[in-house]
Structure formats: structure tokens, C-alpha cells
C-alpha positions in Angstrom: 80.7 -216.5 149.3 79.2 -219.6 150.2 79.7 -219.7 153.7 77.3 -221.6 156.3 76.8 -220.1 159.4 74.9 -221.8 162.7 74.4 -220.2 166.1 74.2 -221.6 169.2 74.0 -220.0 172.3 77.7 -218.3 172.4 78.8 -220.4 170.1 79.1 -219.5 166.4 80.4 -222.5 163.4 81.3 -221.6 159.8 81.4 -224.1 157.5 83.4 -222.7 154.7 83.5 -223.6 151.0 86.0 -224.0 147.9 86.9 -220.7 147.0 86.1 -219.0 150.0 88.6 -216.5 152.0 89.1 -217.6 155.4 89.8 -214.3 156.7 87.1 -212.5 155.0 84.7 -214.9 155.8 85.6 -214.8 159.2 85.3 -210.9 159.5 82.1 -210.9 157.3 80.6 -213.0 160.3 81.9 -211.0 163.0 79.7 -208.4 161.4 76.7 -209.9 160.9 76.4 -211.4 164.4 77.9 -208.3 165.8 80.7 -210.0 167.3 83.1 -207.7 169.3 85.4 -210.8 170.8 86.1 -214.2 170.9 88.3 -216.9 170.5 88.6 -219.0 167.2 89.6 -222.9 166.2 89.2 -224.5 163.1 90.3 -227.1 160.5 90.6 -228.0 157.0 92.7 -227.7 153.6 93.6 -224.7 151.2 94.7 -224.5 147.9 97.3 -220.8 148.7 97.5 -219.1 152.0 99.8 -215.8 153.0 101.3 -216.4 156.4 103.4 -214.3 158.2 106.4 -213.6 161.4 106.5 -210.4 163.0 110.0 -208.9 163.3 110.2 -206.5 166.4 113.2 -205.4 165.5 112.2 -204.7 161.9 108.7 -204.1 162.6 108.0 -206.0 159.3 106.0 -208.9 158.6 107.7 -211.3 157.0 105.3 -213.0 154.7 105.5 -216.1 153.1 102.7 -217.7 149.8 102.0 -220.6 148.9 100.1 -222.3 146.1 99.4 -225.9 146.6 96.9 -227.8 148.7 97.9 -227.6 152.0 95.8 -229.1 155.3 95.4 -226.9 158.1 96.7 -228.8 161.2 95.2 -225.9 163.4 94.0 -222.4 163.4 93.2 -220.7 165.8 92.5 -216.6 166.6 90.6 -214.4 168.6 88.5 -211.8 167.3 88.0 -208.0 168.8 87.9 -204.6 167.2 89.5 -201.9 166.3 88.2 -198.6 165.5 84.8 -200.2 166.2 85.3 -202.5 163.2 85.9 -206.4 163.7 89.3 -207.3 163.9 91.0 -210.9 163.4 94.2 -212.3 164.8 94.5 -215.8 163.4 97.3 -218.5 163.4 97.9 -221.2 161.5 99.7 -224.3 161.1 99.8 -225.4 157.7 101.1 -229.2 156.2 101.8 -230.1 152.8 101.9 -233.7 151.0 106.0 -234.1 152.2 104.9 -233.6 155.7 106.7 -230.3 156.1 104.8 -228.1 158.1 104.6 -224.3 157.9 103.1 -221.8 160.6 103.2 -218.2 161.0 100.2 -215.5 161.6 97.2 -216.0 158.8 96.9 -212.9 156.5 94.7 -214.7 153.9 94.0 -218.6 152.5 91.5 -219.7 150.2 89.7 -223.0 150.7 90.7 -226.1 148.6 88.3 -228.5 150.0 86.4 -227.3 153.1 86.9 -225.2 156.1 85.1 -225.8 159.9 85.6 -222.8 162.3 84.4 -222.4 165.7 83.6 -218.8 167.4 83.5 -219.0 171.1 81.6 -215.5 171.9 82.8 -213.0 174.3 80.1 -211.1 175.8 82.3 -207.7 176.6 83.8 -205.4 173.3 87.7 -206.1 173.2 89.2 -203.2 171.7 92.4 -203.0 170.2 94.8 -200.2 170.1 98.1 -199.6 168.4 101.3 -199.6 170.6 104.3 -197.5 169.7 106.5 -199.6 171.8 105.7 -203.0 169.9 104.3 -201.4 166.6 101.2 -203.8 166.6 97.4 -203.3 167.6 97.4 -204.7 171.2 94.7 -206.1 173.1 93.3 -202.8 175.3 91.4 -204.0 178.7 
């Protein structure tokens, strides 16, 4: 990985690489700057990306690849834990060269050019915790 990282205050940015795994990268950082929560925002391109829609009804995600350079119009997340781990929950807005735009919840994307994220760090843990009702790891505060 070939990640940059600077800190600031509360403040974390990530510039990310060709090649590197937004997701992972993301989680890899939570972890070494002992991260519990925060918010995310970031920009860029990617060359394939796995995106996602939760059916309630189903409760399926639906997931969606792609393999083409795409820009990343948004993404944005928050980070908490689960199970005293870091856990991501990421969205993204995705364009391609036609201007067709896909979005739908980030389960991976590799960068194609460059990524730069922004971490906005929580002070208090934000753990998550799964609810049988919805069949998805809530927010538990």
C-alpha cells in the first residue's frame, strides 16, 4: 500500500495511490490512529469499484462491478466499530466518461489515478450492533 497519511488535530487526510483499496486503506488507518468514529469525505477516480443497495425486504445487498475508470463525484462514510474492530460505512457516487452516474453503498474500489479522503475524528467509541429488525449493524448510542 502506498497510502499517505497527515494528522492534524482531529483531523486525519489520506492521500491514496494507483492500486490502492479504498476500503482497506481506510480501515488500515482507523487502526493505526486508533480511530473509534468519525465522519468521511473524499474524491477522486477508480479503475473497478463494487457498490451496493440494501433490500429490506430481501435483506440482500444487491451488488453491482465495474471495470473502467470511473471519477468519484463524492464519498462519504463514517467510521465506528464493531466488535472493537474499526468499522466503515461508505457511499459513493461514481461517473463514467457518458456522464452516467452510478451510486450505491462502497464495498471495495481500487484507485485509477489518485484518491483524497478526509477523517473528521470523533472523540467518543461508536459502537455498532446488529439489529434483527433491519438485519444490518446499526449505530448503538
Amino acid at each position: 500500500m502506498q497510502t499517505k497519511l497527515l494528522h492534524h488535530g482531529q483531523v486525519l487526510a489520506l492521500k491514496l495511490d494507483i492500486g490502492d483499496e479504498i476500503v482497506s486503506c481506510v480501515l488500515q488507518a482507523a487502526r493505526e490512529y486508533a480511530i473509534a468514529s468519525g465522519t468521511l469525505s473524499g474524491l477522486g477516480a477508480v479503475r473497478s469499484a463494487e457498490i451496493g443497495l440494501y433490500d429490506p425486504g430481501d435483506r440482500q445487498y444487491h451488488k453491482t462491478s465495474f471495470v473502467q475508470p470511473l471519477e468519484i463525484a463524492s464519498l462519504t462514510g463514517n467510521l465506528s466499530t464493531k466488535g472493537g474492530e474499526p468499522y466503515a460505512h461508505l457511499h459513493i457516487v461514481l461517473g463514467d466518461i457518458h456522464g452516467n452516474a452510478f451510486a450505491g453503498h462502497l464495498s471495495a474500489a481500487v484507485v485509477g489515478a489518485t484518491a483524497e479522503l478526509f477523517i473528521q475524528i470523533f472523540p467518543d467509541v461508536i459502537e455498532r450492533v446488529f439489529s434483527d429488525d433491519i438485519g444490518l449493524n446499526l449505530m448503538d448510542f
